[in-house]
C-alpha positions as CSV (number, residue, x, y, z in Angstrom):
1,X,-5.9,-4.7,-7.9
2,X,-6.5,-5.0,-4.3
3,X,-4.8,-2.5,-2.1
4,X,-4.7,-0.5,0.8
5,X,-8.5,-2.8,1.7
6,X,-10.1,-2.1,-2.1
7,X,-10.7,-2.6,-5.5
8,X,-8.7,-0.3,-7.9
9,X,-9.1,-0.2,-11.6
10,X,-5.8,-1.5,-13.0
11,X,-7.5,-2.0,-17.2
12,X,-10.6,-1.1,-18.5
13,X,-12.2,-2.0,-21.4
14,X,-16.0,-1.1,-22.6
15,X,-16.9,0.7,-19.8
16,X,-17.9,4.6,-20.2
17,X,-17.4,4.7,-16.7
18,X,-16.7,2.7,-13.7
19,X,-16.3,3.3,-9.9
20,X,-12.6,3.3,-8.5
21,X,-11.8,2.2,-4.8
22,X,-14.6,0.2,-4.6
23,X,-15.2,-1.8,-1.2
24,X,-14.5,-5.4,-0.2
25,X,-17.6,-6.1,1.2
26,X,-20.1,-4.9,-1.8
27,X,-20.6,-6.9,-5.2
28,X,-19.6,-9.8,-7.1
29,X,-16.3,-9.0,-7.4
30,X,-15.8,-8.2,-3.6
31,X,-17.6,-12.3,-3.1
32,X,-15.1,-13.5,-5.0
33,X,-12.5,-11.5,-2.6
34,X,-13.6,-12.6,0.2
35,X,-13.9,-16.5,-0.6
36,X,-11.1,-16.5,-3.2
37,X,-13.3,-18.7,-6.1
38,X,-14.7,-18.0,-8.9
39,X,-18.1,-16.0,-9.5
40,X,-20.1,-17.1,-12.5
41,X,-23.8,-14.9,-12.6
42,X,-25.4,-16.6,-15.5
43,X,-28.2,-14.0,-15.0
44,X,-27.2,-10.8,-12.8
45,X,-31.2,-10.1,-12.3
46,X,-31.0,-12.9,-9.9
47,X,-28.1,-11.9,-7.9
48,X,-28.8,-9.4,-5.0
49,X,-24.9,-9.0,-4.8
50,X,-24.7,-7.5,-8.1
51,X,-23.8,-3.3,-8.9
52,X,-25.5,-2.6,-12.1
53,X,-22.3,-0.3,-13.5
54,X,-23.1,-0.4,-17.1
55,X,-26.4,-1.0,-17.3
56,X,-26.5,-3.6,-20.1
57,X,-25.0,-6.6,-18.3
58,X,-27.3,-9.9,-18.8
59,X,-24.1,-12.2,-16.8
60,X,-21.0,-11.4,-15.0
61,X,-17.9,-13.6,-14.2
62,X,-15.2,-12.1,-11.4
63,X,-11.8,-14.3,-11.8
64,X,-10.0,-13.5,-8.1
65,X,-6.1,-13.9,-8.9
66,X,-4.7,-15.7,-5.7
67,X,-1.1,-16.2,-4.5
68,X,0.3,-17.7,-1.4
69,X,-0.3,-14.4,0.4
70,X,-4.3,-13.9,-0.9
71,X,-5.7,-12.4,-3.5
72,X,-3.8,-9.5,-5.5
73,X,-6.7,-8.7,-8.0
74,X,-9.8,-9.9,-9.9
75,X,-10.8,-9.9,-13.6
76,X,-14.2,-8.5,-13.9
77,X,-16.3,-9.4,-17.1
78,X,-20.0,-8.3,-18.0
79,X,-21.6,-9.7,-20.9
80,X,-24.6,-8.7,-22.8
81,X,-25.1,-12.2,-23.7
82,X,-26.0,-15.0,-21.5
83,X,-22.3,-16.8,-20.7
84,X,-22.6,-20.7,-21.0
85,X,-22.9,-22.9,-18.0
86,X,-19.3,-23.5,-17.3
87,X,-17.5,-21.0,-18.7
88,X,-15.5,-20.9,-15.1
89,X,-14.0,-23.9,-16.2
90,X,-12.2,-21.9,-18.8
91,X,-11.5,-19.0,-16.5
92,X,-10.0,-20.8,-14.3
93,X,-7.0,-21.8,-17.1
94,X,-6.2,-18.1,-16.7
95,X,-5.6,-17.6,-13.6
96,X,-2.0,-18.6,-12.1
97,X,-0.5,-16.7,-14.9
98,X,-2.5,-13.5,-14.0
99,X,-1.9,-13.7,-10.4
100,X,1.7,-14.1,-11.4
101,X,1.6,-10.8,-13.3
102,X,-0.5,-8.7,-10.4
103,X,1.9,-9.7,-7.9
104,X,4.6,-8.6,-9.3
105,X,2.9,-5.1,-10.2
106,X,2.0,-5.3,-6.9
107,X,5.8,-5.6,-5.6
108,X,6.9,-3.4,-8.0
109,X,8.5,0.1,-6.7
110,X,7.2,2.0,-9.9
111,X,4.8,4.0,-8.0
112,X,2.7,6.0,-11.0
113,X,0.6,9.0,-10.3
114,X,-2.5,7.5,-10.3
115,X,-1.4,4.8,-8.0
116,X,0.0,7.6,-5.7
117,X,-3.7,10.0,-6.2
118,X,-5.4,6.9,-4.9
119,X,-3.2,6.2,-2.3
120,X,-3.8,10.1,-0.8
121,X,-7.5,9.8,-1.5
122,X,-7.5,6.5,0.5
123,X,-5.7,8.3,3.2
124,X,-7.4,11.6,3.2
125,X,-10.7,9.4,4.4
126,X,-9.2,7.8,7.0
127,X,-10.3,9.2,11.0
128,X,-8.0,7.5,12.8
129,X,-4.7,7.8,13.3
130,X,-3.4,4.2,13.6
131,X,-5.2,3.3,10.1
132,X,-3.0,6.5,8.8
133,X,0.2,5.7,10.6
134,X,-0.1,1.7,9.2
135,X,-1.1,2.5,5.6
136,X,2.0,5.1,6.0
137,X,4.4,2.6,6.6
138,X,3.3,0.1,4.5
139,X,3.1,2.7,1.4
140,X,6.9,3.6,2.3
141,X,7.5,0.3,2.1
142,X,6.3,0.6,-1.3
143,X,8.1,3.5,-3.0
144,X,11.5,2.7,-1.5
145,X,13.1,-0.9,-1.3
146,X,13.5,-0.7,2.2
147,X,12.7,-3.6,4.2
148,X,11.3,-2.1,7.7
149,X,9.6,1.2,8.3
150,X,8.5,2.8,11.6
151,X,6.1,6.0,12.5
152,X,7.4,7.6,15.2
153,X,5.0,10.8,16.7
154,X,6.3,13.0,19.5
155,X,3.8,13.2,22.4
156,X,2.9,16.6,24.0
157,X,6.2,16.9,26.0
158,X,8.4,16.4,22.7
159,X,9.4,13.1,23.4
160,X,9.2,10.1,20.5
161,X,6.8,7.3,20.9
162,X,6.8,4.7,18.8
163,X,3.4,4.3,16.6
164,X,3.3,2.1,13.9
165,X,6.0,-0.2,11.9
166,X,6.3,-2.7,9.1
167,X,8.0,-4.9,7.7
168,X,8.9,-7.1,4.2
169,X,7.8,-10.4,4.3
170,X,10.5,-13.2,4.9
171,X,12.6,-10.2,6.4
172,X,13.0,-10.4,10.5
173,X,15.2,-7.4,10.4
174,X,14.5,-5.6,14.3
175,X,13.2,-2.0,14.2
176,X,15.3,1.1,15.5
177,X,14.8,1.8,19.1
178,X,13.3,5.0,20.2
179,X,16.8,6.4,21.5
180,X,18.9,5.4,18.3
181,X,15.7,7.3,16.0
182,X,16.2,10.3,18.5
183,X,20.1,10.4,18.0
184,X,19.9,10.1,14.4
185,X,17.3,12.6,14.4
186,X,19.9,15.2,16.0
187,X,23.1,14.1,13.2
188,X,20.7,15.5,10.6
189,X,20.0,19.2,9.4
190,X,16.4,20.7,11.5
191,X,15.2,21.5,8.4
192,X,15.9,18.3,6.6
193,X,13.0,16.5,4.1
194,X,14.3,13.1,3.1
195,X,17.5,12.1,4.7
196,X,19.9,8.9,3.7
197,X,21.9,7.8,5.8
198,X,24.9,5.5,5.1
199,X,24.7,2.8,8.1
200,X,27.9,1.2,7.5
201,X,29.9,4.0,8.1
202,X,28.0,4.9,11.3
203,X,29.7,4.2,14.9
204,X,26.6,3.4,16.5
205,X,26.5,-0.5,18.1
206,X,22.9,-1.0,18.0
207,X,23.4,0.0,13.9
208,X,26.3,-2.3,13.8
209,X,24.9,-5.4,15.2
210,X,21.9,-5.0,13.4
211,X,24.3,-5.4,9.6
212,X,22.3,-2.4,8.2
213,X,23.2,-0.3,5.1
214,X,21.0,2.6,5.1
215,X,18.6,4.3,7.5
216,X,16.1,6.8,5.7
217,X,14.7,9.6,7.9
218,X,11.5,11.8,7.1
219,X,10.9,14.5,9.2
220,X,7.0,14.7,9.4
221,X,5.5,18.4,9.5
222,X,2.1,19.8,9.8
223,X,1.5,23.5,10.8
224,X,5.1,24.9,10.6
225,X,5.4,21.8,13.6
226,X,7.3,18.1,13.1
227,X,5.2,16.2,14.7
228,X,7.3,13.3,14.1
229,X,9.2,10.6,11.8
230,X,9.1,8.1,8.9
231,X,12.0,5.8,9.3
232,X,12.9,2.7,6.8
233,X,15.6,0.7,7.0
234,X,17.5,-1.6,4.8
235,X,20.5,-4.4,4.6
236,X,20.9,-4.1,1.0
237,X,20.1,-1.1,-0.4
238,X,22.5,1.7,0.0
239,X,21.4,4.2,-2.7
240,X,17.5,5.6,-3.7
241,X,16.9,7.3,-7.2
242,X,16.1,10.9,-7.0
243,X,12.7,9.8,-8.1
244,X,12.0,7.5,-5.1
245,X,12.8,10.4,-2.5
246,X,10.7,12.7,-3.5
247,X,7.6,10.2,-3.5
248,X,8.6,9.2,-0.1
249,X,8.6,12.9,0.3
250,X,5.3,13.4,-0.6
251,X,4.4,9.9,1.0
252,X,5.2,11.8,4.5
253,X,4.0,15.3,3.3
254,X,0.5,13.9,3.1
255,X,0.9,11.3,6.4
256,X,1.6,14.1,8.5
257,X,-1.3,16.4,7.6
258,X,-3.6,13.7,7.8
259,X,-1.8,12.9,11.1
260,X,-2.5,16.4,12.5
261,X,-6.0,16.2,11.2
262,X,-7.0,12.9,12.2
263,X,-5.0,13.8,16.1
């Protein structure tokens, strides 16, 4: 699968032991990333691109699964046979039906622990900020079916800037201004960790006009400090599973001190 800018092990078969998070920009399997076709190695002695995993591998074939928005995954195979001129040819056959299958696994809201290790390794690496504050938001984005989230930090007088946002394809809903983050902020309890909020019952205009159901609020702490705020928001969803919140929990938990660090 291809997230957060690499190559994560979704299956494995017939490998002791393979490398996880692997780059874009290295191997086979990252060429047929980056030009979205098929790589057939018919000997992977004569291929300077190739990472000798296994050890055994006389030819490799890397399938990229491409949708309308790029490519989601690749199927890696390493034989210890020579593969047949061609074999792409067949390969190819599988390949709309696979794509169909990552992408949805990539859309999907089941966020397993795995998925969420790697996603806090990923971001415990990361030096700068922005890189932090964007993977944040799009992560949120991720383990709650909200369809725009913001980072918000406060600056060294207290007052909330604006730092990173995203939002769902095909969805042109506006993000929260700084003022209408900063009052919502104050309806909630100081000590609050994941807050709902039900926007249809709110008698804010900018709220109102926007025709939203729920506005999610996580405080960001680091230090005994909040340093600032994870806010999604959504015109359709109007209740999270217990399940969801805490993830987005942790999802901010680990933002914030990486936040600090990075800062």
């Amino acid at each position: 699968m291809v997230e957060h800018g690499r190559l994560w092990s979704v299956g494995v078969r017939g490998y002791e032991l393979i490398p996880d998070g692997l780059p874009l920009d290295e191997g086979v399997i990252g060429r047929a990333v980056r030009t979205s076709e098929i790589q057939l190695v018919l000997d992977v002695a004569t291929d300077p691109d190739f990472v000798d995993v296994a050890g055994t591998a006389v030819s490799a074939l890397a399938i990229p699964l491409v949708t309308a928005t790029g490519v989601v995954g690749v199927v890696n195979v390493e034989t210890t046979a020579r593969l047949p001129a061609g074999g792409e040819k067949a390969a190819r056959l599988l390949m709309p039906s696979l794509a169909r299958r990552m992408e949805e696994l990539c859309a999907s809201l089941v966020v397993d622990m795995s998925s969420l290790a790697r996603l806090f390794v990923h971001m415990s690496s990361l030096r700068d900020p922005l890189a932090i504050a964007e993977l944040a938001v799009r992560s949120l984005g991720r383990v709650i079916p909200v369809e725009r989230t913001q980072l918000l930090l406060h600056d060294e007088s207290g007052r909330i800037l604006e730092f990173a946002e995203w939002h769902a394809a095909g969805h042109d809903l506006d993000p929260l201004s700084v003022p209408v983050v900063r009052e919502l902020r104050g309806q909630i309890d100081a000590a609050a960790v994941f807050e709902l909020l039900d926007a249809s019952v709110t008698r804010m205009p900018e709220l109102t006009g926007l025709h939203l159901r729920s506005v999610v609020l996580i405080p960001l702490r680091a230090n005994g400090a909040e340093i600032g705020l994870l806010v999604g928001t959504s015109r359709f969803a109007k209740k999270f599973d217990r399940g969801q919140g805490e993830v987005a929990s942790l999802l901010a938990a680990h933002a914030a001190v990486s936040l600090d660090a990075a800062i």
